[in-house]
C-alpha positions as CSV (number, residue, x, y, z in Angstrom):
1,X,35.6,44.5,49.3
2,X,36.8,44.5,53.3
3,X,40.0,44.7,52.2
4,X,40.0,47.5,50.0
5,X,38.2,49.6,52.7
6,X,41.2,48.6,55.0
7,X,44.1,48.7,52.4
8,X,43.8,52.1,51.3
9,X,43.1,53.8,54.4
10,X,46.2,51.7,55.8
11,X,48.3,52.6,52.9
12,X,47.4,56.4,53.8
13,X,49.3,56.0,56.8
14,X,52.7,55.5,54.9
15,X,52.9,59.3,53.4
16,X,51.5,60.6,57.0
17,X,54.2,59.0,59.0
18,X,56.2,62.0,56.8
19,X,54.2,64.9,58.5
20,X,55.1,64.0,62.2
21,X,57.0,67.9,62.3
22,X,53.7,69.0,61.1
23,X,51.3,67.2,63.9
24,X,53.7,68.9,66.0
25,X,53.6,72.3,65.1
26,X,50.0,71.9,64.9
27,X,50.0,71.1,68.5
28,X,49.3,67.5,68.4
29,X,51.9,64.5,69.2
30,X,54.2,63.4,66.7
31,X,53.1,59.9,67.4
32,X,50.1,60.3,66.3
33,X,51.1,59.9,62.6
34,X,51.9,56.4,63.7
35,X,48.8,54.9,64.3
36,X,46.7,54.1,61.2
37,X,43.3,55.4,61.2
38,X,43.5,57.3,63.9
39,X,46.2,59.4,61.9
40,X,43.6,60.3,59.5
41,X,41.3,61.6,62.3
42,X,43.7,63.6,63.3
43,X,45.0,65.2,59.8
44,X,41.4,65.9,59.2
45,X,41.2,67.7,62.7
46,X,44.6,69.8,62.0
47,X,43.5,70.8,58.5
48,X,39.6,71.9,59.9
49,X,37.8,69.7,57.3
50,X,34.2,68.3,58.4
51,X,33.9,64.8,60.4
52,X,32.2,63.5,57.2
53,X,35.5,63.0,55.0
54,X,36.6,60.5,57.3
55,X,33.9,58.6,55.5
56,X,34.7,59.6,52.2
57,X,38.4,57.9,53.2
58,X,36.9,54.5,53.2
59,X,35.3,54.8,49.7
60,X,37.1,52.7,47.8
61,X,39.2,55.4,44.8
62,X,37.1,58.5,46.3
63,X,39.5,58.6,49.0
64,X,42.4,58.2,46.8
65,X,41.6,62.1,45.9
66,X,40.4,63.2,48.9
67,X,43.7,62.5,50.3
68,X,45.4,64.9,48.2
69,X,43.1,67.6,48.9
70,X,44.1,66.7,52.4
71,X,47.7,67.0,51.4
72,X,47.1,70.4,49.5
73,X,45.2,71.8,52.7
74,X,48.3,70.9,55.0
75,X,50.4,72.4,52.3
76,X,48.3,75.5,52.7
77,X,48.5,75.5,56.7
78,X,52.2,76.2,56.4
79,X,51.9,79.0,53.9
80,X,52.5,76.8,50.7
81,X,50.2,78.2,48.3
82,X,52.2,77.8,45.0
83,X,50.9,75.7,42.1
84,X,54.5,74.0,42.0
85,X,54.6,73.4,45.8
86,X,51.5,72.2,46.0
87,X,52.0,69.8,43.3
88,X,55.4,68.8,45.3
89,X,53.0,67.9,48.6
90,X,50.7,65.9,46.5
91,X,52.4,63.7,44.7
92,X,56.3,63.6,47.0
93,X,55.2,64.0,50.4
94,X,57.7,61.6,52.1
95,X,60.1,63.9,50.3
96,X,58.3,67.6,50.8
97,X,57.1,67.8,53.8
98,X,59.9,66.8,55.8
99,X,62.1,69.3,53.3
100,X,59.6,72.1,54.3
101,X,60.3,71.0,58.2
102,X,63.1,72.5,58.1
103,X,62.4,75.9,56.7
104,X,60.9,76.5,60.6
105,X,57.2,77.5,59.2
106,X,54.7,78.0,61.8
107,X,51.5,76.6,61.7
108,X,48.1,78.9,60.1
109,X,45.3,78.2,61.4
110,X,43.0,77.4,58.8
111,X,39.7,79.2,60.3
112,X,41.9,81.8,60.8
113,X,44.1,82.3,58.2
114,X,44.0,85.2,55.2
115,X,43.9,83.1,51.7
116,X,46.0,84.9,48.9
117,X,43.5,85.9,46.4
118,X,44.6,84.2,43.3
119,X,44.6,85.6,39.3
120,X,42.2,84.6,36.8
121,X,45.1,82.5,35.2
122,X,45.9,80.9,38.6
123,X,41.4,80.1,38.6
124,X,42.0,78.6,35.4
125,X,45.3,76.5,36.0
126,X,43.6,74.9,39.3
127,X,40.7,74.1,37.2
128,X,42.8,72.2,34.4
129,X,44.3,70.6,36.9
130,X,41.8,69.4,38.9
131,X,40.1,68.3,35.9
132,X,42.9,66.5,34.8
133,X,43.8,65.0,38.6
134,X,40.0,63.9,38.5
135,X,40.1,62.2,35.5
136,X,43.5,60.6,35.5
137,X,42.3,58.5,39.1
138,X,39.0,57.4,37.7
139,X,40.6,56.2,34.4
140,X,43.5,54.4,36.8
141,X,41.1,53.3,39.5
142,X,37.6,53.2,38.1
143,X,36.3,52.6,34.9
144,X,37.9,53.6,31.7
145,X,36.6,53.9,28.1
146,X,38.0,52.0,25.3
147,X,37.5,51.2,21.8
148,X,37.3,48.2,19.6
149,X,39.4,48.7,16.4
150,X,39.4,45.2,14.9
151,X,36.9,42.4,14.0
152,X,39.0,40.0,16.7
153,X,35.4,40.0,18.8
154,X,32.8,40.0,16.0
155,X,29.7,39.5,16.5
156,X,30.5,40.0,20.3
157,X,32.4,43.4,19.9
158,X,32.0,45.3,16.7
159,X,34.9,47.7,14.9
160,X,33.2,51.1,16.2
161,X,32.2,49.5,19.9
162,X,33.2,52.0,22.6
163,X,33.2,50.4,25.6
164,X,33.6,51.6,29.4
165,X,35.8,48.8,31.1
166,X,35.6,48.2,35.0
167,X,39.2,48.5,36.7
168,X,37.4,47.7,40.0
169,X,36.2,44.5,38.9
170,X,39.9,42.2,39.4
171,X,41.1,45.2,41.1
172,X,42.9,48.1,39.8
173,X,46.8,47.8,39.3
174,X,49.4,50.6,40.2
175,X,50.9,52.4,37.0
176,X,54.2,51.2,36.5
177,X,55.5,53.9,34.8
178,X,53.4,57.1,36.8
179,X,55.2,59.7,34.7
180,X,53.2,60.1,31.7
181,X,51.3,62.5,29.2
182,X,47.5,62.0,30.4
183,X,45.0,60.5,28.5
184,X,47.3,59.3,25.9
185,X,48.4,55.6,26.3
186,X,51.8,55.1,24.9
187,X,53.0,57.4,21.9
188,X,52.8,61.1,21.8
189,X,49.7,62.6,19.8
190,X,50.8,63.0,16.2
191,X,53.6,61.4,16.6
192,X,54.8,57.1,16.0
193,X,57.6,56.9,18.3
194,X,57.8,59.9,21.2
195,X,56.7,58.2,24.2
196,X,53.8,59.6,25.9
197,X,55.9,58.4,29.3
198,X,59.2,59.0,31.6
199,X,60.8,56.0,32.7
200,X,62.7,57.4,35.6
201,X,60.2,55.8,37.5
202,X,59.2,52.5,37.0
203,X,57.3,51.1,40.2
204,X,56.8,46.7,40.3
205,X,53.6,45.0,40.1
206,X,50.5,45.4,42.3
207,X,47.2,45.3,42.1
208,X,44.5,46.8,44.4
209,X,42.1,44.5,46.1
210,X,38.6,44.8,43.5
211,X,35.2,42.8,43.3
212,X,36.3,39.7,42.1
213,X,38.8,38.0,40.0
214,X,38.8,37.2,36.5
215,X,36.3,34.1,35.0
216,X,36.0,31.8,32.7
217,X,34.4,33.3,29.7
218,X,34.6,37.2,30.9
219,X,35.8,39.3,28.2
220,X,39.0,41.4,29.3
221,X,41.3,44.2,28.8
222,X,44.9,43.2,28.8
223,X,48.3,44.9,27.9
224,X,49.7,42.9,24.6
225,X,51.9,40.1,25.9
226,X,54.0,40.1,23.3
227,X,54.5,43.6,22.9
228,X,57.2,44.6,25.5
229,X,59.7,45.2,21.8
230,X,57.8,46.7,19.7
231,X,58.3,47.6,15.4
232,X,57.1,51.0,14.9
233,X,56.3,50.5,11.4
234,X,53.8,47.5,12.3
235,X,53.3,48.2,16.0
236,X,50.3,46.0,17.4
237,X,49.6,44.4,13.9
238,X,52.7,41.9,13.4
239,X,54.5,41.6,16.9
240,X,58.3,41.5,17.0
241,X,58.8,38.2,18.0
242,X,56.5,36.9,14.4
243,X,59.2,39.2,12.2
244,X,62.1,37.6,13.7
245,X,61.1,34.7,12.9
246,X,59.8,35.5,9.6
247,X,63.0,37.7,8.8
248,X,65.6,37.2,11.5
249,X,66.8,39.6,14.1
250,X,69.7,41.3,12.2
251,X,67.6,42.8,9.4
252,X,64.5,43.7,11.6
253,X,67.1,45.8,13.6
254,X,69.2,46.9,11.0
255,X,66.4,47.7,8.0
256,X,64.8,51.0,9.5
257,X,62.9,51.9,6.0
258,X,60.8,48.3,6.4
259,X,60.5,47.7,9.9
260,X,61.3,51.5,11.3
261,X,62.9,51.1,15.1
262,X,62.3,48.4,17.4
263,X,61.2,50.4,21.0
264,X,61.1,48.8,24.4
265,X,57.7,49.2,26.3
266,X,57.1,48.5,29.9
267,X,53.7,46.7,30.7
268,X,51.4,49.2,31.3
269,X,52.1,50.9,28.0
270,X,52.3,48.4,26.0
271,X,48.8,47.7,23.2
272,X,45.7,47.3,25.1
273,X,43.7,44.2,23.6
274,X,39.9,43.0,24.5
275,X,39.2,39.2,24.0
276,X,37.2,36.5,25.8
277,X,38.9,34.6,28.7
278,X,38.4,30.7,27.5
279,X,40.9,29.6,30.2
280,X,41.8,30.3,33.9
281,X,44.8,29.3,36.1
282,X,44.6,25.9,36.6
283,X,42.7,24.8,33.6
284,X,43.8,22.5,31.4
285,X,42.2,23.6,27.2
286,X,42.4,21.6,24.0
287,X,40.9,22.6,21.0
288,X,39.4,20.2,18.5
289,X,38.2,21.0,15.2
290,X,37.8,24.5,16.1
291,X,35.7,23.6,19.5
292,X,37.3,25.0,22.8
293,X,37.5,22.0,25.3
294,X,38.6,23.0,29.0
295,X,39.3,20.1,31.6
296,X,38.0,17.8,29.1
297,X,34.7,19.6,28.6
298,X,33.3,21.4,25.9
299,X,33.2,25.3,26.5
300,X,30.2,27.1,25.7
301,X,30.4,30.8,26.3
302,X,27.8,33.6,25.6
303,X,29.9,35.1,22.5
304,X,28.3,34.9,18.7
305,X,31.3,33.0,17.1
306,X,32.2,33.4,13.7
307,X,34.7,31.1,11.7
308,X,36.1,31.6,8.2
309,X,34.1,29.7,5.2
310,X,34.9,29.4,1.6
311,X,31.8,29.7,-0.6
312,X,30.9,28.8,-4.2
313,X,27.9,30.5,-6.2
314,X,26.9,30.0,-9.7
315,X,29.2,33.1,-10.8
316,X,26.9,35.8,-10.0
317,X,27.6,38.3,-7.0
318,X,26.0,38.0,-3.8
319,X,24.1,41.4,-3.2
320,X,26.0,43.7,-1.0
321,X,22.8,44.3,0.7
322,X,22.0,40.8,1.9
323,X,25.3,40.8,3.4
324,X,25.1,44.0,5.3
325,X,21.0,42.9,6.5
326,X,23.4,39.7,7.6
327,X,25.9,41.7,9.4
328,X,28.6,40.3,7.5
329,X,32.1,42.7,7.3
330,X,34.5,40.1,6.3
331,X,33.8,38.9,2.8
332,X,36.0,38.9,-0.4
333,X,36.6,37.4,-3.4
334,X,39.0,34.9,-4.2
335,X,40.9,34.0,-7.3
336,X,38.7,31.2,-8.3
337,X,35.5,32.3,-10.3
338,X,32.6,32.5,-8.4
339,X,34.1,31.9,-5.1
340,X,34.4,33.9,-2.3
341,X,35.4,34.0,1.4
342,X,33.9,34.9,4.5
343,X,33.9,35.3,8.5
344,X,30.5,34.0,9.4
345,X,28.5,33.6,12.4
346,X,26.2,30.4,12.2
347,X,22.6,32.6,11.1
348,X,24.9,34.6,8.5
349,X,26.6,31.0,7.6
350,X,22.6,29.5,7.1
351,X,20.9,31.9,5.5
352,X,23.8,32.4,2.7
353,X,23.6,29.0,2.0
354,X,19.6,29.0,1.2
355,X,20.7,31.6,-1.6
356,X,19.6,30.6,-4.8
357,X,22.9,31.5,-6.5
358,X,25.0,29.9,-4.1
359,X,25.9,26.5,-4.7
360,X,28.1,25.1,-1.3
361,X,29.2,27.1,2.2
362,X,32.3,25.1,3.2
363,X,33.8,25.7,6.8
364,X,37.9,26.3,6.4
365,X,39.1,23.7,8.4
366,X,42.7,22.6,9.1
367,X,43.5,19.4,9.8
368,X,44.7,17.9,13.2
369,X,48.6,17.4,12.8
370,X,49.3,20.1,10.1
371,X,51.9,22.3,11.7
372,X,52.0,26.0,11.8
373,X,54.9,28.0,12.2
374,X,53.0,30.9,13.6
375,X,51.3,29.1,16.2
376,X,52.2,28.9,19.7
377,X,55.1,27.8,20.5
378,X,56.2,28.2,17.1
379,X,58.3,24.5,18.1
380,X,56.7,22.8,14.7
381,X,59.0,19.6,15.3
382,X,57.6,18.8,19.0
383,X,54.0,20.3,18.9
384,X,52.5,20.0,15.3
385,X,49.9,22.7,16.0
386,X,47.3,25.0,14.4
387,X,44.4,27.4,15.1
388,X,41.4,25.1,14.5
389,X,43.6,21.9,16.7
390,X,45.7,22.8,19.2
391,X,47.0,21.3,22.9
392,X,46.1,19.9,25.3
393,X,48.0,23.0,27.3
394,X,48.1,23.8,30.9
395,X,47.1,27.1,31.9
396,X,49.7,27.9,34.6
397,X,48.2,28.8,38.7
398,X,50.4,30.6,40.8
399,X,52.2,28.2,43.2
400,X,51.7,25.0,41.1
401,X,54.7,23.3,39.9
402,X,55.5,21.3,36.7
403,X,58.2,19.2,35.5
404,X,60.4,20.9,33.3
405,X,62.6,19.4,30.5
406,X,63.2,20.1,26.8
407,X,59.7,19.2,25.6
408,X,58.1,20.7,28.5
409,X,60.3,24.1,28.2
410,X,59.1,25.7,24.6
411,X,55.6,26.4,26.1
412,X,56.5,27.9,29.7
413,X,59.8,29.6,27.9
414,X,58.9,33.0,27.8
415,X,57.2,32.8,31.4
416,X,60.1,31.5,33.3
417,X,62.7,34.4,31.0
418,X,60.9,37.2,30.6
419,X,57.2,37.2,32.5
420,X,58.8,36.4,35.9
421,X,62.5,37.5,35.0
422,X,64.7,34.6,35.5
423,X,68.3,33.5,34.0
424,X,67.4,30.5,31.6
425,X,70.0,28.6,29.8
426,X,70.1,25.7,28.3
427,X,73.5,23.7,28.3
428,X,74.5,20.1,26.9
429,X,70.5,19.2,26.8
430,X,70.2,20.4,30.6
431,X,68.2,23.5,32.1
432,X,69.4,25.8,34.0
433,X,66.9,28.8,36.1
434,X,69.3,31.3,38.2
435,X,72.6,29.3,37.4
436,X,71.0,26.0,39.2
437,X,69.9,23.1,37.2
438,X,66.3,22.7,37.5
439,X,63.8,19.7,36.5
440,X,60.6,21.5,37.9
441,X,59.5,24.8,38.2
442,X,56.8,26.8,40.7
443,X,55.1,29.8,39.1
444,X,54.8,32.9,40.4
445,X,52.2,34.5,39.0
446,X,48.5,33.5,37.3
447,X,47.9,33.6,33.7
448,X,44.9,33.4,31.3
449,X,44.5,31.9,28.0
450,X,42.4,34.7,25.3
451,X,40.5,34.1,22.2
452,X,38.8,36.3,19.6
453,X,35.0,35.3,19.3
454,X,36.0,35.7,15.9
455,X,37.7,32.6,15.8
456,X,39.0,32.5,12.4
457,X,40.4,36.2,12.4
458,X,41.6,36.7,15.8
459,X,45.3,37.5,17.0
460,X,45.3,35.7,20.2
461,X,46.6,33.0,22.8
462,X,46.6,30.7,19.7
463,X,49.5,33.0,18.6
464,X,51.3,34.3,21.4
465,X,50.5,31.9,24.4
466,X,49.5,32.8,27.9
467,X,48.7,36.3,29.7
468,X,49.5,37.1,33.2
469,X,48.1,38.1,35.6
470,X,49.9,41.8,35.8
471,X,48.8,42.6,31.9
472,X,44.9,42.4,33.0
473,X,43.4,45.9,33.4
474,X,39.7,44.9,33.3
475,X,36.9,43.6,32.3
476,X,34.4,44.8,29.4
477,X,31.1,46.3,31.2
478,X,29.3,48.2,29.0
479,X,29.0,49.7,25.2
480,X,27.9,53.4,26.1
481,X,28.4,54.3,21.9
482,X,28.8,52.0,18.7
483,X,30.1,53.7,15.4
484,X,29.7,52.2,12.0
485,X,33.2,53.1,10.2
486,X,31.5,51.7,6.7
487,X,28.5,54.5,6.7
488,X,28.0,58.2,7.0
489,X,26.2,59.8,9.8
490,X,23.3,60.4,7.8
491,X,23.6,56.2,6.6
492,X,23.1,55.0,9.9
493,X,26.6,55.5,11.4
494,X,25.3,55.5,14.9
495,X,23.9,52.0,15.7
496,X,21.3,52.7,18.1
497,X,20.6,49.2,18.9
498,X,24.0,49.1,20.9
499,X,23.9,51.9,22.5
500,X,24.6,51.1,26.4
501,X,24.4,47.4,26.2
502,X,26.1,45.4,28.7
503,X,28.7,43.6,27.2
504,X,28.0,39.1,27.1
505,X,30.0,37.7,30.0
């Protein structure tokens, strides 16, 4: 937390630096805009604002938007009262300020000076936009609501959970892509494939200093790893990567009645996803018979697991009712009479079983050594993986080095190419990173290893590998509404038991 009090303030001084002509025509010294801290003081004694916002400058995102205000009031103390040039001073002052040094303004006096008087349309624009400023840095900065649209996290996270995730808990990260539509993520409203964004400006990786860093068992927010290409008839449902594979590159690209176009998206716009960290940097996890192992110990977390089963009854129906009192929403028939499927959590998976009509509750299971294609790293000749057994994998730590060869490279492929944007080639059964020929490589970056709670339904690190560190946006806090998509308002849609509940960590 001491070094987000001193970042931001010190970052503060960088845009200052731009108002030396200002500080001068003030009648202070240029130099002053040098010095951070002190810089601050002194803007805040040039623009006649109380002693007391210095203090606001050290709270953490607070002074984030005080600092614009400051930047509007300069703005205003060299006659700048436009909508347009204030939006200029806010968000290019390296570029405005010294632009408007040359125009020879002289200095207003802020105590002294007569304010325009604005139009009720003027009232009413300042209002939107403050509104919308407001918002846009507590959503970025702060805490920002989300909403859980599939059963990945049942009987953790519900379809219906809204959620309010904390950006300050591993630290807020810088939009890359700052010219967007607010309070839309990636798409237009209405529309499939408008982007909601400008890529003109696309700024690299950094994340603020926050509370902590992410844990073992903390369930996160995190940009889709896999969904930098993107199908914009399947989106976040079947990633890009799984149809090439299933259909092969020419027709995914080609067939635009099927697949519809294939659209590049840059991190931060890219699907948000919520799933329970099993894995940190550094750790080494195995999974065995459907149990998590990590550095050779068996996991528990706090999350309500639920895994499929097949069940048999004596051809009669289980009551819809008993399943809903059970909180099962994953259960169908099959084509075998008088069996059925379902994602069960270990009371739903008991208390079925004492049914009088139902005759077994068998636990899908695959066995070790059966290869799936869909499974991370989709190599079914060197790792003869599935969901229910899988690794042992190492979860890569920033700085660590492995050795890298052919059996090695499949799982740390898409790291070295695309996650931390290297030249890989492989030529006559030799690697090569950058054009040199390499036998190890150092990461750069930290990465994570997600699963569903619902172990049995749940698109994660099973399918796509590892997350990095610059897809985390934050961790799950709270659940401030829950909303049954089954029932009607007047059927118990609201599920008042879940209202503001913290969220199992």
């Amino acid at each position: 937390m001491l070094e987000l009090l001193i970042f931001l303030p010190l970052s503060f001084t960088v845009p200052t630096i731009f108002l030396w002509v200002q500080f001068f025509r003030a009648g202070r010294k240029s130099w002053e805009t040098l010095i951070p801290f002190y810089n601050l003081y002194v803007f805040l004694k040039i623009v006649k604002k109380p002693w007391w916002w210095y203090l606001l400058l050290l709270f953490p995102f607070i002074n984030v938007f005080v600092y614009m205000l400051m930047l509007v009031e300069m703005a205003k103390c060299y006659g700048k009262y436009g909508l347009g040039e204030q939006f200029l001073a806010v968000v290019f002052p390296f570029i405005y300020f010294p632009y408007i040094a040359t125009k020879n303004d002289t200095y207003l006096d802020p105590e002294t000076r007569e304010e325009p008087l604005k139009s009720a349309t003027r009232e009413w624009v300042d209002a939107i936009v403050f509104a919308v400023v407001a918002a846009t840095i507590i959503r970025t900065f702060l805490i920002e609501a989300y909403t859980i649209p599939t059963s990945s996290m049942e009987k953790s996270l519900l379809v219906g959970d809204y959620l309010f995730v904390s950006k300050i808990a591993y630290g807020p990260k810088i939009p890359n892509t700052p010219l967007s539509f607010p309070f839309v993520h990636n798409t237009m409203p209405f529309t499939k494939d408008v982007n909601s964004y400008l890529d003109w400006i696309e700024f690299p990786y950094l994340r603020l200093p926050g509370l902590g860093h992410v844990k073992r068992n903390d369930v996160v927010v995190f940009n889709y790893p896999v969904g930098d290409t993107v199908s914009t008839r399947f989106q976040s449902n079947a990633s890009y990567y799984a149809l090439v594979r299933q259909y092969g590159r020419t027709r995914v690209w080609s067939d635009k009645a099927d697949f519809g176009k294939i659209i590049y998206r840059p991190v931060d716009k890219e699907e948000n996803f919520v799933k329970r960290c099993v894995g940190v940097a550094g750790d080494s996890l195995q999974i065995v018979n459907k149990k998590v192992y990590i550095n050779g110990q068996r996991n528990h977390d706090p999350g309500i697991k639920e895994y499929e089963y097949y069940i048999t009854t004596n051809g009669q129906q289980i009551n819809p009712i008993v399943l809903s009192n059970l909180g099962v929403t994953e259960f169908w028939r099959t084509n075998v009479a008088g069996q059925y499927i379902g994602m069960l959590s270990e009371k739903a998976k008991n208390a079925i079983a004492q049914l009088p009509i139902v005759k077994s509750v068998v636990v899908s299971d695959i066995a070790a050594g059966v290869a799936d294609e869909d499974i991370f790293p989709h190599d079914t000749t060197q790792y003869k993986w599935n969901r229910d057994n899988f690794g042992p994998i190492y979860i890569p730590k920033k700085g660590a080095t492995i050795a890298l060869n052919l059996k090695v490279l499949p799982l740390y492929r898409r790291i070295i190419r695309v996650y931390e944007g290297n030249k890989l080639e492989v030529k006559d059964g030799k690697i090569y990173i950058n054009g040199k020929e390499a036998d190890h490589y150092t990461f750069k970056m930290n990465y994570y290893w997600m699963m569903g709670d619902n172990r049995d339904n749940s698109a994660d690190s099973r399918y796509w590998g590892f997350v990095p560190e610059n897809h985390v946006e934050g961790k799950a806090v709270f659940i401030w509404l829950s909303l049954d998509p089954n029932k009607s308002l007047l059927d118990g849609k609201i599920r008042w038991n879940r209202l503001f509940t913290l969220v199992k960590n």
